[in-house]
C-alpha positions in Angstrom: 242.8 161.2 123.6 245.7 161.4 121.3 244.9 160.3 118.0 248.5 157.9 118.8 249.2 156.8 122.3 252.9 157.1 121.4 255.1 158.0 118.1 258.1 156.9 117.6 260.3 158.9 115.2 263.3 157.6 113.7 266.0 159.6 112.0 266.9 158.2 108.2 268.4 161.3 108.0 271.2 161.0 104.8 274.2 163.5 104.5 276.5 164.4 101.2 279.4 165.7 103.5 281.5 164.0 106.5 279.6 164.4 109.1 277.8 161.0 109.8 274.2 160.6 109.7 271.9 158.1 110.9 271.1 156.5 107.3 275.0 155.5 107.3 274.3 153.8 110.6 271.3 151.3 109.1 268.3 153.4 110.5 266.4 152.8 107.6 266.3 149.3 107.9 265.7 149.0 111.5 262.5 151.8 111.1 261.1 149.6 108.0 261.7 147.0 110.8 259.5 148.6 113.6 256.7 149.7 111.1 256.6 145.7 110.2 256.9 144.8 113.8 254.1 147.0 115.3 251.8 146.1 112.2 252.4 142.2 112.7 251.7 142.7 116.7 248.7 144.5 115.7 250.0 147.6 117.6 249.8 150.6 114.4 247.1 152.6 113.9 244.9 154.9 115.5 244.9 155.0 119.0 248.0 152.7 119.0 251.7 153.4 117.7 253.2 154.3 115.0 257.2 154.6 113.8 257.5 157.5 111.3 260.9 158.3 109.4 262.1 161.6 110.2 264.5 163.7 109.1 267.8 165.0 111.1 267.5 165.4 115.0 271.0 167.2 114.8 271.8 164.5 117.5 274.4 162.5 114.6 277.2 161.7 116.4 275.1 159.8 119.3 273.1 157.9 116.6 271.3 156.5 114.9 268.6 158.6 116.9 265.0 157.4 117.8 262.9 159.5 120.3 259.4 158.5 121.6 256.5 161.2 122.2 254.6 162.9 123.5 257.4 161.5 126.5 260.5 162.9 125.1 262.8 160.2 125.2 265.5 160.1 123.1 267.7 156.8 122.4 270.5 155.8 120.6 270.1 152.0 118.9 272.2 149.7 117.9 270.3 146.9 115.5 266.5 145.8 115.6 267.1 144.0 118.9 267.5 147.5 120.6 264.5 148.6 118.5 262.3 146.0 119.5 263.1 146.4 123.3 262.3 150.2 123.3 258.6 148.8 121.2 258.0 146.1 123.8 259.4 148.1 127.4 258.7 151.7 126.2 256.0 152.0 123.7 254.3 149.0 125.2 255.2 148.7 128.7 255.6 152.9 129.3 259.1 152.4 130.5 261.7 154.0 129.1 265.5 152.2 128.5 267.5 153.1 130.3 270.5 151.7 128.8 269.9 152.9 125.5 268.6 156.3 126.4 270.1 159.8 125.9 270.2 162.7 128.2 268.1 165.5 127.5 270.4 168.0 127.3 
């Protein structure tokens, strides 16, 4: 067994030039959000979940960017409403959405 069932990584990636970054597009708020979320639902921790900052995906322009292993799901969010309905359907539930998904390639 994996030592998380699923991870979900969120850019908070921050740029010093033009191109736009996921930090610029509130992505550190709406991770602090899930970590608080999944904690308060009682769903972090081993065995569980858990929403990790990362750095850039060099995905920017679709962003912010949030992708979900070990499935490989990549999705572009809007505000903590989008974020908690990839928690509760795809983290939770093991269905990805659809609506706010990216392709793969």
């Amino acid at each position: 067994m994996a030592y998380y069932r699923r991870h979900l990584f969120i850019c908070v990636n921050e740029r010093d030039t033009d191109r736009v970054c996921c930090a610029q597009r509130g992505s550190v708020a709406v991770r602090a959000h899930a970590k608080r979320r999944l904690k308060e639902l009682g769903l972090s921790g081993p065995g569980k979940f858990r929403a990790n900052a990362c750095g850039c995906t060099d995905r920017c322009e679709e962003g912010p960017i949030a992708v979900v292993y070990p499935d490989a799901v990549w999705y572009s969010y809007e505000d903590a409403e989008d974020m908690d309905e990839i928690i509760d359907r795809h983290l939770v539930g093991g269905e990805p959405v659809e609506r706010l998904r990216l392709p793969d390639s």
